[in-house]
C-alpha positions in Angstrom: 0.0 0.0 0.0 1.3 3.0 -0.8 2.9 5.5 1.8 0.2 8.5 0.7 -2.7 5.9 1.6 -1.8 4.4 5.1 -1.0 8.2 6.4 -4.9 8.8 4.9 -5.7 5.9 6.9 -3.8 7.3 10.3 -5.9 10.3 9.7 -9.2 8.9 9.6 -8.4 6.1 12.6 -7.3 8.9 14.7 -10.9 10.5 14.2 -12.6 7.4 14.3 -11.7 6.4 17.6 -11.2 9.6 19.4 -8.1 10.4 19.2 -8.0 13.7 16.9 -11.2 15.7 15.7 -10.6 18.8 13.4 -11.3 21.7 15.6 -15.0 23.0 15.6 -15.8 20.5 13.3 -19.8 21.3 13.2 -19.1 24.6 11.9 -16.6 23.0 9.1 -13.7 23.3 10.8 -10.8 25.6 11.3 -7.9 25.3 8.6 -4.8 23.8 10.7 -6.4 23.4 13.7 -7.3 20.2 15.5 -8.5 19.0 19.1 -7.6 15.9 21.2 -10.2 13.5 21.9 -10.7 11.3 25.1 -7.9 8.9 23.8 -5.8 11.3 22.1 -5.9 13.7 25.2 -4.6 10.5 27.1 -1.8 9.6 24.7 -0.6 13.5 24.6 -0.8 13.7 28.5 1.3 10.0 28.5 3.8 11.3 26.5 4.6 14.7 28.3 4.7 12.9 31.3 7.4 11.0 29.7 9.3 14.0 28.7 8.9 16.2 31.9 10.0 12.8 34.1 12.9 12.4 31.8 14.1 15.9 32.6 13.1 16.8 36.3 13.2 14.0 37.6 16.6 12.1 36.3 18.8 15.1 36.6 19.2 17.0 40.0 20.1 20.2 38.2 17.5 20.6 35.8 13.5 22.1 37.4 10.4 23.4 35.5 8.3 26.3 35.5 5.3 27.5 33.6 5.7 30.4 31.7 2.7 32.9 30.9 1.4 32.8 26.9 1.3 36.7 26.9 4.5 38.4 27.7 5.9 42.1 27.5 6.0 43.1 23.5 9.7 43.6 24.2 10.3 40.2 24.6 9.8 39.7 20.8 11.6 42.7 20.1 14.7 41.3 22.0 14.4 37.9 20.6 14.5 39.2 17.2 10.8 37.7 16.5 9.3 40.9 15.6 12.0 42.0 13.0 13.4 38.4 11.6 10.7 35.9 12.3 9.2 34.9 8.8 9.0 32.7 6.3 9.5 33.0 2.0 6.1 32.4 0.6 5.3 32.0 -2.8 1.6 32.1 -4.6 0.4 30.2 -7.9 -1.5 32.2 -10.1 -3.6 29.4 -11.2 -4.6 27.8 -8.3 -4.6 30.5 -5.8 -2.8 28.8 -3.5 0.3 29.7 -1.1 3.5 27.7 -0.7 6.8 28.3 1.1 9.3 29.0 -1.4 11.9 26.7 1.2 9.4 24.2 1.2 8.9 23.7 -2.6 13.1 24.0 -2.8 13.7 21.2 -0.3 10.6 18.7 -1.9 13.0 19.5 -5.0 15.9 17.9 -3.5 13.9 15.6 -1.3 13.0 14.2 -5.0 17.0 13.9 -6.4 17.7 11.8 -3.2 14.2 9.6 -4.0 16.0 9.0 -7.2 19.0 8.2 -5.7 17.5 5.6 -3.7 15.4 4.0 -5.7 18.6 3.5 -8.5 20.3 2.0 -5.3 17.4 -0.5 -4.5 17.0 -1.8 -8.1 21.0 -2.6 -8.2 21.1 -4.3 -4.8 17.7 -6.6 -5.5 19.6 -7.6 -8.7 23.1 -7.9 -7.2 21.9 -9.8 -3.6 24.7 -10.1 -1.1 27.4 -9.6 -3.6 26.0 -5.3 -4.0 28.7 -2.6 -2.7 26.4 0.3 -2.0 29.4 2.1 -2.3 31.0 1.5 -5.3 27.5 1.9 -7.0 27.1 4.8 -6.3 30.5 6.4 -7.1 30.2 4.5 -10.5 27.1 4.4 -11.7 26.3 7.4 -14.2 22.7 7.6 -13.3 23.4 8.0 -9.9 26.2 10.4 -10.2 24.2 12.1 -12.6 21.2 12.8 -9.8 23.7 13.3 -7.0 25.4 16.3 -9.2 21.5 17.9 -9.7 21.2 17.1 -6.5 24.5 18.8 -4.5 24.2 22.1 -7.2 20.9 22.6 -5.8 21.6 22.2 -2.6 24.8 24.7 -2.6 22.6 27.1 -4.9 19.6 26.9 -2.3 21.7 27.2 1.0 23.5 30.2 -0.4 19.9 32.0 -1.2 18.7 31.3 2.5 21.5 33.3 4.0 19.8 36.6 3.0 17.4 35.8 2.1 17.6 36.5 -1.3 14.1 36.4 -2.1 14.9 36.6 -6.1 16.8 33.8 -6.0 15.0 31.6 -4.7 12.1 32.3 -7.4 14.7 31.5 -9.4 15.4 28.4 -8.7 11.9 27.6 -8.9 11.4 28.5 -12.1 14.8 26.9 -13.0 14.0 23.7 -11.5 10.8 24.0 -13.4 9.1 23.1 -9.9 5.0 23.2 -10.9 2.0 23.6 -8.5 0.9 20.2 -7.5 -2.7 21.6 -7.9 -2.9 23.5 -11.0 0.3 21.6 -12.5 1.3 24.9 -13.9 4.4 26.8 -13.3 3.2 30.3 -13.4 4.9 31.8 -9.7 4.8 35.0 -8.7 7.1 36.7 -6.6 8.5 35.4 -3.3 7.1 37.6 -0.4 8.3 37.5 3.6 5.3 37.0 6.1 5.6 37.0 9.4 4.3 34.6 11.8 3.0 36.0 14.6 -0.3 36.7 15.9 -1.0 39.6 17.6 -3.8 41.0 19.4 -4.2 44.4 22.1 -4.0 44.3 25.6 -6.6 46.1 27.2 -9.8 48.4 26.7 -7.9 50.2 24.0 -7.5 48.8 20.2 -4.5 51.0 19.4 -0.2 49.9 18.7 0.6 50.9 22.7 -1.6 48.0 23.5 -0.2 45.4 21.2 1.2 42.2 22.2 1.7 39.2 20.2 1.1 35.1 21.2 4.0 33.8 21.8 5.4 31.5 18.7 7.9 29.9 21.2 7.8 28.8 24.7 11.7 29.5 25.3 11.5 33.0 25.5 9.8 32.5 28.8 12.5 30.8 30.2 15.1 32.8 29.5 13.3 36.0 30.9 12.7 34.0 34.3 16.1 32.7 34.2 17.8 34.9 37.0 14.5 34.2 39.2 14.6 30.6 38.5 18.6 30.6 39.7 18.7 33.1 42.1 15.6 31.1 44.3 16.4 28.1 43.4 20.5 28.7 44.3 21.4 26.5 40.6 24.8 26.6 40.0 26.0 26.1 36.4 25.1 24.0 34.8 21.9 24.0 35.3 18.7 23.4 33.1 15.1 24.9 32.8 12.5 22.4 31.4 9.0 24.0 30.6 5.5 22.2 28.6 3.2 24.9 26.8 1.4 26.5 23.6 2.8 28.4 21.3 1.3 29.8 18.0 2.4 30.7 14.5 0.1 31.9 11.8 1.2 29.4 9.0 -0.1 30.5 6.4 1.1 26.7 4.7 -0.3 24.3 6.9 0.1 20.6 6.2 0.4 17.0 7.0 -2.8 16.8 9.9 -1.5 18.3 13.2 2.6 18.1 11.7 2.2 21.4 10.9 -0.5 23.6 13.2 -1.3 26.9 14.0 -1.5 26.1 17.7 0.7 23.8 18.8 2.1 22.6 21.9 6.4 22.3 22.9 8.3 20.3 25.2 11.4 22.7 25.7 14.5 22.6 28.1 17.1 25.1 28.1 20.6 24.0 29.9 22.4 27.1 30.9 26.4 26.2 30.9 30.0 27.7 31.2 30.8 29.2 27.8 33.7 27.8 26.1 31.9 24.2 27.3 28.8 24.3 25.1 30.0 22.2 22.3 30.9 19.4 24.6 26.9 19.6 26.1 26.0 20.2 23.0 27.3 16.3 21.7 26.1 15.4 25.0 22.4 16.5 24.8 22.0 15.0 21.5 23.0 11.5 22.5 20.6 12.1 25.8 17.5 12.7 23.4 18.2 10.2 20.9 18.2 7.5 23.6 15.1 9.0 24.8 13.6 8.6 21.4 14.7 5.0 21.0 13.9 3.8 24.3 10.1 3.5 22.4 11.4 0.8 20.8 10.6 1.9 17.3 13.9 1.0 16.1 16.8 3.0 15.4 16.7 3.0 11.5 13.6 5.1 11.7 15.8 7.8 13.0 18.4 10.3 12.3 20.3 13.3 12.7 20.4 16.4 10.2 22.8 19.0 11.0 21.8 22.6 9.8 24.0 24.1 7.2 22.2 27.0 7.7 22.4 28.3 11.5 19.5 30.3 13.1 21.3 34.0 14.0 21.9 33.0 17.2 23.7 29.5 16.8 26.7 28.5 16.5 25.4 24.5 16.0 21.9 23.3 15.4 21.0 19.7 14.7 17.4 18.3 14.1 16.5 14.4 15.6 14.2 13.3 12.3 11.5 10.7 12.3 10.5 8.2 9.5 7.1 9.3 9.0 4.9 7.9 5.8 5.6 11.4 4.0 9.1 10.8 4.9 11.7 11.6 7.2 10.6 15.0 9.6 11.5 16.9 12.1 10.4 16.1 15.5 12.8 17.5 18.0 15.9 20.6 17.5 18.9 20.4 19.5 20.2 23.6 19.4 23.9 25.9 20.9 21.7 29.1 21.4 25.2 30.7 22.6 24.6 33.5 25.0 22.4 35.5 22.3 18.9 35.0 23.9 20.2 36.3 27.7 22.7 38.8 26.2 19.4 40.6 24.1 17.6 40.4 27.1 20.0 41.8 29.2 20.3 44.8 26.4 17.0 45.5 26.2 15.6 45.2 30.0 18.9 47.3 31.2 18.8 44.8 34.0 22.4 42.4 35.2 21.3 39.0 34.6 24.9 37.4 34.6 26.1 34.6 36.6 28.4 34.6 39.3 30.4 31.8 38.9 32.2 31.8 42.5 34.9 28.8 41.4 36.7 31.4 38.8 34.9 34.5 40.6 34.3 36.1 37.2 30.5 37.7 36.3 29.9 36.3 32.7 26.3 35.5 30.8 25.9 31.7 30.0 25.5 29.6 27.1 22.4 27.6 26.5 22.0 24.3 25.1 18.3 23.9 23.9 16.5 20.5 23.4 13.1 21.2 21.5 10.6 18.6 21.2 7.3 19.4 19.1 4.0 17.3 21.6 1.8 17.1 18.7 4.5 15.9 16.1 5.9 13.4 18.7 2.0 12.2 18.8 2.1 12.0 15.3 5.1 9.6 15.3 4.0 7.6 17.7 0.3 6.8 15.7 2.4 6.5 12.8 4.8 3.9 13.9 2.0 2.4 16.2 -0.7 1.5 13.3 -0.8 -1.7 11.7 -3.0 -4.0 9.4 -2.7 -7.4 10.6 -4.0 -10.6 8.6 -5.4 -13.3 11.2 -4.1 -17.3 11.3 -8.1 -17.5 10.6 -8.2 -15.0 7.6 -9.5 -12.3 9.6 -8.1 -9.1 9.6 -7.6 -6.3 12.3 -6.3 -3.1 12.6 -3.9 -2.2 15.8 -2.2 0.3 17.7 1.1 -0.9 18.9 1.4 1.9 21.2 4.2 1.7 23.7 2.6 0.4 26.4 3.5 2.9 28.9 2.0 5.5 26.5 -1.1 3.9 25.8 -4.4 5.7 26.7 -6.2 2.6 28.2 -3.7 0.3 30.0 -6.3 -2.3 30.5 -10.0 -3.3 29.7 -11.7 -5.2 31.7 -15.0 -7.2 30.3 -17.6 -9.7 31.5 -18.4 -12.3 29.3 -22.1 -11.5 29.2 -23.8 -8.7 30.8 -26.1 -11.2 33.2 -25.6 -14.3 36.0 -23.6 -11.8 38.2 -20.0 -11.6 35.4 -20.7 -7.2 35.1 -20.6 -6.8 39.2 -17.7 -8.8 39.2 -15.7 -7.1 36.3 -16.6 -4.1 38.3 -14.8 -5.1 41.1 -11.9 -5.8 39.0 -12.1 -2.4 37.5 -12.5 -0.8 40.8 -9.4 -2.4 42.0 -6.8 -1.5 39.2 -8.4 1.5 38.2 -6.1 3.5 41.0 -3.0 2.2 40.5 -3.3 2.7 36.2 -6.1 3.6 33.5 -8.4 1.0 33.4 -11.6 1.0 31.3 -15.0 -1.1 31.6 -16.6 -2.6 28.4 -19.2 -4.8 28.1 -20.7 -3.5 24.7 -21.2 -5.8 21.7 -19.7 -9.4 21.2 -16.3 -10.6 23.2 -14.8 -10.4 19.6 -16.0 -6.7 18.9 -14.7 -5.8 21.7 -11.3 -7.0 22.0 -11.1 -5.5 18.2 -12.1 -2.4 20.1 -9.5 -2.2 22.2 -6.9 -3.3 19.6 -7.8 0.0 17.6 -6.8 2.2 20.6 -4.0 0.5 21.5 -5.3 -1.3 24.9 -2.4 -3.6 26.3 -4.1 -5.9 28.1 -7.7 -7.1 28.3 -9.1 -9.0 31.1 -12.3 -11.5 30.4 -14.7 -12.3 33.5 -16.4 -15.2 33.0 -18.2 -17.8 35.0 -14.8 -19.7 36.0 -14.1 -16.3 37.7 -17.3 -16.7 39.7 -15.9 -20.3 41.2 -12.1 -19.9 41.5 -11.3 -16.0 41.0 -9.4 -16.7 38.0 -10.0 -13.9 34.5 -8.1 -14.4 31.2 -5.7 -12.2 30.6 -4.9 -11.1 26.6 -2.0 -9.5 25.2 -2.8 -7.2 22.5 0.5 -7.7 20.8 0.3 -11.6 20.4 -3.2 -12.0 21.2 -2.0 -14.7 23.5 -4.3 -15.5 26.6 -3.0 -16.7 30.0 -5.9 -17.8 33.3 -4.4 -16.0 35.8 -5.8 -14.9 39.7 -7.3 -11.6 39.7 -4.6 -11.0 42.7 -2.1 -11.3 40.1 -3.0 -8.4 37.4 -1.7 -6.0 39.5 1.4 -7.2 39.4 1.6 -8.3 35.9 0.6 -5.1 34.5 1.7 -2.3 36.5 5.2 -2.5 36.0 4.6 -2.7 32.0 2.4 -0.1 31.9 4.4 2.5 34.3 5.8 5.4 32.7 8.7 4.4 34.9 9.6 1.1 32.5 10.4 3.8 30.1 12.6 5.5 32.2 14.9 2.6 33.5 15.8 2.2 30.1 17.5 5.6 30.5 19.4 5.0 33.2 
């Protein structure tokens, strides 16, 4: 099936069973803009709980706060938000529709290296074990021939972001003959800078002293509560500041479900360190979150690093942790050296100290920051993507699942009677009233046993417990494994046991350990 198709599929489980609704749906909708259902909501909560435990509570030297969404207008000023934050866009005059002009550029290349790959695939399915990847490609003219496109646009593109140079990269549209997948035309106009902010007044008066802006990042916050956050808390470098929150950008090129929203929710640290010592954290941080990512067990070729070429004003090093998702390999997290820039502007513009003391070399300097970025609702996204399967049944049945992590799943276990008569439902409740406190644990006795554990399988329940009238005589339930579908007669005394552990946000952090 092709890649295009199962994400169509992801998109339409995810409404179907309450994970993700578009947002105000019985009005038609809002472009870009989606809500969490009663599973979703669970799996988003599961998975910041992951994160935030990862940070505050395995490193002594890293706390959280919660930032404000509306800050002073200066902030953004400072930041450099209100002057640089904006993005090329480019219209087709036959389809009326609005691209980024980066966006188009980087499909472009994303296409040579398609190429690439496939030319590669066809020679090693011929060639078997004997295939040398490597050889192949430095010989084969095809190859070389899509690698040289390739590289030229790449050097020719990276060069026309550093202004940008808004003309060139029109150009390179038009020379790469890159048509509208709408209208299949390639009549462009010119590229235009938008910024992304939203903005709004603060007060009883609609005029510019009133203006403040949602915030399109949740670092900010930290940095301008740094000095509180070290000065209370007595941190000594280094020291890290982990913070969960909405931010908002007015995309105008929205795409890909909730990969790229208008509201949107981050996962954001910022480890403050001894300048001259942030490269070191730097390689440091970026193993940390890669292990974080693979301890989901989704399998380490479905990930990789992409080091910018092109560095954000303020860093001197900037690498991206990338996901295999069906339309490819995205974004999900930014490991960035911030340098000092963010607490050096704010410094500037406040006219208030906020250096560090550092009383080893009892010097006053401003620290380096080491930012870890993780997008919630892309992290989500990767998760349902890697998660959803089609499986064909011994018996020729099929089933759809959610292989969720089972410390992430929304439901950790369903408990069910057999029928819903001859005393099974009061004892299921029981059951259900016993786990329910120690992890989330649903009641269902709706439709056929069959129906029902299909149910669960679609929203990724773990484990599902059967009462049946065995239970009634020697307190015994089956227990099924979603995964296998293998069931074990076990004593209800024992489920507990069995299933907490698995099911514990904490199994995902002993693997970090």
């Amino acid at each position: 099936m092709a890649q295009e198709d199962v994400f169509k599929k992801i998109i339409s489980h995810c409404k179907e069973y309450g994970f993700v609704f578009p947002s105000s749906e019985i009005y038609d909708g809002l472009a870009a803009v989606y809500d969490y259902g009663q599973n979703g909501v669970e799996l988003k909560n599961n998975i910041k709980e992951y994160w935030w435990k990862s940070m505050v509570l395995l490193h002594e030297n890293i706390v959280g706060i919660d930032a404000s969404i509306f800050m002073h207008p200066t902030v953004w000023k400072a930041s450099g938000h209100v002057d640089a934050f904006n993005d090329p866009l480019i219209d087709n005059r036959d389809s009326k529709k609005r691209y980024r002009a980066d966006n188009l550029i980087e499909d472009q290349i994303a296409k040579y290296d398609e190429k690439i790959e496939k030319e590669v695939a066809k020679a090693a399915k011929k060639f078997g074990t004997a295939f040398d990847e490597a050889q192949f490609k430095s010989t084969n003219g095809r190859v070389l021939e899509h690698m040289q496109k390739r590289d030229a646009l790449h050097e020719r593109y990276t060069a026309a972001m550093q202004g940008p140079d808004l003309d060139e990269l029109r150009q390179i549209i038009l020379d790469e003959e890159i048509v509208d997948p709408i209208s299949g035309t390639k009549n462009w106009t010119d590229v235009r800078q938008f910024n992304l902010m939203f903005s709004t007044e603060m007060g009883s008066l609609s005029d510019a002293t009133n203006k403040i802006y949602l915030r399109p990042e949740t670092a900010q916050g930290i940095f301008v509560n740094y000095l509180n956050v070290q000065k209370t808390g007595h941190m000594k470098l280094p020291f890290g500041i982990a913070q969960i929150g909405k931010a908002f950008r007015n995309e105008i090129v929205a795409r890909q479900f909730i990969f790229r929203m208008r509201e949107f929710e981050q996962m954001e640290m910022q480890f403050f360190v001894k300048p001259g010592t942030e490269m070191e954290w730097f390689k440091q941080w970026k193993e940390t979150r890669m292990k974080w990512h693979q301890a989901l067990g989704f399998g380490p070729e479905n990930y990789r690093f992409h080091d910018h070429e092109k560095l954000a004003h303020y860093a001197n090093a900037a690498t991206d942790i990338e996901f295999k998702m069906p339309f490819g390999f995205k974004e999900v997290e930014g490991i960035h050296s911030r340098t000092n820039y963010d607490l050096s502007q704010h410094e500037k513009f406040s006219g208030k100290n906020i250096k560090y003391f550092d009383p080893e070399t009892n010097e006053s300097y401003v620290p380096y920051d080491i930012e870890t970025s993780i997008g919630v609702d892309r992290m989500f996204l990767s998760v349902m993507c890697h998660s959803y399967q089609e499986e064909t049944l011994e018996n020729g049945e099929s089933r759809v699942v959610l292989k969720l992590p089972e410390a992430l799943a929304p439901v950790k276990c369903a408990v069910m009677p057999l029928i819903r008569k001859e005393g099974l439902p009061e004892k299921a409740r029981e059951v259900v009233d016993d786990l329910k406190f120690h992890f989330n644990t649903h009641y269902d006795e709706k439709d056929s046993i069959g129906k029902r554990y299909r149910r669960q399988d679609a929203i990724g329940t773990p484990f599902c417990v059967t009462v049946d009238f065995d239970t009634l005589k020697d307190n015994t339930v089956t227990l099924r494994y979603r995964d296998t579908m293998v069931q074990d007669r076990v004593e209800i005394g024992q489920l507990r046991s069995i299933i907490e552990d698995r099911v514990n946000i904490t199994s995902l952090l002993k693997k970090l350990q």
